[in-house]
VEXDREN-2710 file (C-alpha; in Angstrom, 1 decimal):
% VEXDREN-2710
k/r/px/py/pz
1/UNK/55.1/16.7/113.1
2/UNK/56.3/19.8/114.5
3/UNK/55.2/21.3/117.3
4/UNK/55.9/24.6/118.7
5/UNK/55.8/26.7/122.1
6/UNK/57.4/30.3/123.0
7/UNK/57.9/31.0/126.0
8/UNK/58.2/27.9/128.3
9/UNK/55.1/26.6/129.8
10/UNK/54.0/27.6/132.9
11/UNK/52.6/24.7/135.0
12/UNK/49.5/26.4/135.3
13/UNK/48.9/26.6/131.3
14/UNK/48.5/23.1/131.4
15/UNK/46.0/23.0/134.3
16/UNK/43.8/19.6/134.9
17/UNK/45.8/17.7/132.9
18/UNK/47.0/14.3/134.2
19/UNK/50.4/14.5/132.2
20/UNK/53.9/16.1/132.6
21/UNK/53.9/19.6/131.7
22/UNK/56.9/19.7/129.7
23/UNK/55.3/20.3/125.4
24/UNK/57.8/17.3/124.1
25/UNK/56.3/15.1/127.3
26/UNK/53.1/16.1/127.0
27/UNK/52.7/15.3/123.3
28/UNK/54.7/11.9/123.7
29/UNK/51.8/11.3/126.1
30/UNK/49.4/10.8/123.3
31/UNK/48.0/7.9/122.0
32/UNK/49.4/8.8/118.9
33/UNK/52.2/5.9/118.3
34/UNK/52.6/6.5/114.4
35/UNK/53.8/10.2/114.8
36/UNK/57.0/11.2/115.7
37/UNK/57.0/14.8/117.7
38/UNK/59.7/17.8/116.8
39/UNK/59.7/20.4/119.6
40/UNK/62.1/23.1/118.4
41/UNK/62.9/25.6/120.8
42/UNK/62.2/29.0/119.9
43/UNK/65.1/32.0/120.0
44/UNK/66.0/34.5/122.6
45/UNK/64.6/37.5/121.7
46/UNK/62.9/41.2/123.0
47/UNK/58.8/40.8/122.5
48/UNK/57.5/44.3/122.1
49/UNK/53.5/42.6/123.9
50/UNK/55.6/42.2/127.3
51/UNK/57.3/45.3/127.2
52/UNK/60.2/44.3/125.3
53/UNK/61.7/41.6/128.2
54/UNK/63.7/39.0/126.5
55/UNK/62.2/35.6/125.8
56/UNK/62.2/32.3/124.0
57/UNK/59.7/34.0/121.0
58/UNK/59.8/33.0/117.4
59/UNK/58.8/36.5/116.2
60/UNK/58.1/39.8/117.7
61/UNK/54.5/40.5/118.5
62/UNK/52.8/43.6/119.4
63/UNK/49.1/44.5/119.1
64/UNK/47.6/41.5/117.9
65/UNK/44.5/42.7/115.9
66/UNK/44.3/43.3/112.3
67/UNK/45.5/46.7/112.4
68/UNK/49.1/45.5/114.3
69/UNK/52.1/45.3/112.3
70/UNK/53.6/41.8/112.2
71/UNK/57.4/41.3/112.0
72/UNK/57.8/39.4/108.3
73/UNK/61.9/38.8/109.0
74/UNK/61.5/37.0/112.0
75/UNK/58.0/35.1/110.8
76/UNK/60.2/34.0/107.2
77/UNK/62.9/33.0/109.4
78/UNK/61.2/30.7/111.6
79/UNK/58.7/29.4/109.4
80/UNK/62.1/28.7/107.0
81/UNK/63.7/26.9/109.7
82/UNK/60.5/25.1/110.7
83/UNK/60.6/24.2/107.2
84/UNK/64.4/23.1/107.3
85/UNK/63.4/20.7/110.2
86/UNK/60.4/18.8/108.3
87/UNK/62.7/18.3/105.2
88/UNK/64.9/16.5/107.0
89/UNK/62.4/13.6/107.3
90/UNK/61.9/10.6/104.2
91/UNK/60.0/12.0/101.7
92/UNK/57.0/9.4/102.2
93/UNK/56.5/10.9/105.5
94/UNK/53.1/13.0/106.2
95/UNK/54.4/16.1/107.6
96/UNK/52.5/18.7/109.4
97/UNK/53.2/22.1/111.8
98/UNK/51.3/22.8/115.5
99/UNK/51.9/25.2/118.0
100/UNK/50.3/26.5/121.6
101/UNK/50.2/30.5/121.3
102/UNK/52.8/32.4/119.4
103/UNK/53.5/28.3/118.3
104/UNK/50.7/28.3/116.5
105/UNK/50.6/31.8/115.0
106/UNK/54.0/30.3/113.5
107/UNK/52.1/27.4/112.3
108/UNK/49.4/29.1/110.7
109/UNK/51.6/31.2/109.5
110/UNK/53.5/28.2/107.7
111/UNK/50.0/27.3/106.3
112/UNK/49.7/30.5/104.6
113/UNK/53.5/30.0/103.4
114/UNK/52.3/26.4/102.3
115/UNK/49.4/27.6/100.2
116/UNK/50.7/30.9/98.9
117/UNK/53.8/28.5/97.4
118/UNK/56.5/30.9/99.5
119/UNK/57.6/33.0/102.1
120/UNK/56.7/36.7/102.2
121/UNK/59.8/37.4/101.6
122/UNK/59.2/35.4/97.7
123/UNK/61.7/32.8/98.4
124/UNK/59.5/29.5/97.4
125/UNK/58.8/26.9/100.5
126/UNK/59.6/24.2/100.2
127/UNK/57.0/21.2/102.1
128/UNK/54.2/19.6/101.2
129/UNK/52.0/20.5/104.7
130/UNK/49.4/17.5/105.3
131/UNK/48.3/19.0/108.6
132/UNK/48.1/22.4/110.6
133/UNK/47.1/22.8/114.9
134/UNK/46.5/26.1/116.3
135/UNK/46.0/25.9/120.2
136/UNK/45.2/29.4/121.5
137/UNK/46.5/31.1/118.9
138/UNK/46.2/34.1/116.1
139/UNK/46.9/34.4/112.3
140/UNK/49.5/37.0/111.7
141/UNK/49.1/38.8/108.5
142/UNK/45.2/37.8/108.1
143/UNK/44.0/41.0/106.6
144/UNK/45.6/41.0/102.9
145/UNK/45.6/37.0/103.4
146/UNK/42.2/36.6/101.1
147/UNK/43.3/38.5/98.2
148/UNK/46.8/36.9/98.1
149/UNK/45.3/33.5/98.3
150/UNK/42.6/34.1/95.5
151/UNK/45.2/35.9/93.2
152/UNK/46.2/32.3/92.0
153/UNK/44.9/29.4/91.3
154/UNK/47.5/26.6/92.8
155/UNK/47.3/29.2/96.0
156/UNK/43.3/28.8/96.1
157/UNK/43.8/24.8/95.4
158/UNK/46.4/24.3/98.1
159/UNK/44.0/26.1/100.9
160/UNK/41.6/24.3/99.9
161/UNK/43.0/20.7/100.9
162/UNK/44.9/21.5/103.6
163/UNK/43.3/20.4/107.0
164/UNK/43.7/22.8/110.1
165/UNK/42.4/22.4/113.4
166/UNK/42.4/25.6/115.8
167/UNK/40.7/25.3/119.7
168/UNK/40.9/28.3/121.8
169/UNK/39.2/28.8/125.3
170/UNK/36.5/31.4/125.6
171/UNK/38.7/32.8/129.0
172/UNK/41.7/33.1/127.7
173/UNK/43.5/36.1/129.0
174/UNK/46.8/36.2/126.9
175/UNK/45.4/35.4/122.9
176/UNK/42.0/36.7/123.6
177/UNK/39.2/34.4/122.1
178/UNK/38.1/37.1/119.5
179/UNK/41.5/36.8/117.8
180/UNK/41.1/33.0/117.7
181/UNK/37.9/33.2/116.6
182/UNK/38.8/36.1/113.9
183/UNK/41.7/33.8/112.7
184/UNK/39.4/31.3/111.6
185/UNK/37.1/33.9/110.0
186/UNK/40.0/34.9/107.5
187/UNK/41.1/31.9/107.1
188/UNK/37.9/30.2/105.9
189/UNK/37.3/33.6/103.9
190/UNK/40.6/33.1/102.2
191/UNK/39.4/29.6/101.0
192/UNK/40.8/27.3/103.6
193/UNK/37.3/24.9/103.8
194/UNK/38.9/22.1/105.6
195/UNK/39.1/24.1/109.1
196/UNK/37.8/23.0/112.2
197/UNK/37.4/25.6/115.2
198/UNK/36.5/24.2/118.4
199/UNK/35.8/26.7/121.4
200/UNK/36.2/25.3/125.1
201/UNK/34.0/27.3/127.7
202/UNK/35.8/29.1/130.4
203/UNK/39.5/27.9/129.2
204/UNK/42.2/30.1/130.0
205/UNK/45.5/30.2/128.1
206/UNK/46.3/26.4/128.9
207/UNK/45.2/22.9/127.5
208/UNK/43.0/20.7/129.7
209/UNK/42.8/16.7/128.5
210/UNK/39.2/17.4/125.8
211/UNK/41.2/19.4/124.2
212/UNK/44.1/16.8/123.7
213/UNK/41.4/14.2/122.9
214/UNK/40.5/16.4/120.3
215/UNK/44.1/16.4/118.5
216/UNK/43.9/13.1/118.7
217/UNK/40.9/11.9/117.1
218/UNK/41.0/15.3/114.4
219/UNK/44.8/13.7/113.5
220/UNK/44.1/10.2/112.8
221/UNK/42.0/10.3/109.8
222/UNK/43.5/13.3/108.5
223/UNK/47.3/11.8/109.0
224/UNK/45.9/8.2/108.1
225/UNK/47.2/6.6/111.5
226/UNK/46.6/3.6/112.5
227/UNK/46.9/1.6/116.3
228/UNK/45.9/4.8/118.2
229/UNK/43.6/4.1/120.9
230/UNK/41.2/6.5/122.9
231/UNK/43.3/8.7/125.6
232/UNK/40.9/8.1/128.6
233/UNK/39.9/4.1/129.3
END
């Protein structure tokens, strides 16, 4: 499964949790044996929310509301090479896309791809998505999502069945909860019914360990695992 981050983790995003802070360590951490983690690393590039400074980002972002323009190049490109790295796997494999922050606007975003049959740019995409996380996240493009999905048929069917998990903390500073929380709104508008959105009281922009046990237990029925154990004894 991949999973994605931007900007590196700051120690303090991951804040009360008994694990190393580094995403590809953290998820290895998991009681997950059955799954194999992809951390890509996002490209070097100017983000117009931080006053243009150059960082690891897989797309620009800007005003994150409905009403903020989303950069389609960058979001095709990534999901695309997202994409690349999943078909790289057997062809029996589940496959899914998760992400922390702009990680999981990318995997939404992938979701959308997934359903919709192809990038915004009308090239087709290519993976069967079994699974989609969203950890303090947004959806980019969420405001014409609805009337794309319900435009077809195999569109509507695809949303339909694909699962997707999103948690976002009710404190968090950077992805404010509302946009979390709007996310899923448009989502499950656009006829995604097998969406989960968990809100954590007080949680910044970090994970704490509930929020990994969620993952966790969400993943193993939906990926069909087998030999996981609970995370805390």
């Amino acid at each position: 499964m991949d999973f994605l981050v931007s900007e590196a983790p700051k120690k303090e995003e991951f804040k009360d949790v008994n694990i190393p802070t580094c995403a590809s360590q953290l998820l290895e951490s998991l009681p997950l044996p059955n799954i194999k983690w992809i951390c890509p690393t996002a490209p070097t590039r100017p983000v117009t929310l931080l006053g243009g400074f150059p960082c690891t980002a897989w797309f620009d972002a800007g005003e994150l509301s409905e009403d903020g323009s989303d950069d389609w190049e960058a979001l095709d490109a990534s999901a695309a090479h997202i994409a690349n790295l999943l078909l790289t796997e057997p062809a029996d494999v589940k496959v899914g896309v998760g992400g922390f922050s702009m990680g999981a606007a990318m995997a939404l975003y992938s979701a959308t791809c997934y359903a919709l049959g192809r990038y915004g740019n009308g090239n087709p995409y290519p993976v069967n998505l079994r699974a989609i996380i969203g950890l303090s996240g947004w959806l980019p493009g969420g405001r014409s999502l609805r009337s794309k999905i319900q435009s077809s048929h195999e569109a509507a069917r695809r949303a339909a069945a694909l699962p997707i998990l999103l948690c976002h903390g009710t404190g968090d500073d950077a992805v404010l909860y509302k946009y979390g929380e709007k996310s899923a709104q448009s989502l499950s508008s656009a006829g995604f019914q097998h969406l989960a959105f968990k809100s954590y009281e007080g949680l910044g922009h970090y994970t704490v360990p509930a929020e990994m046990d969620e993952i966790c237990h969400w993943l193993t029925p939906k990926l069909a695992l087998e030999g996981t154990r609970s995370m805390r004894n």
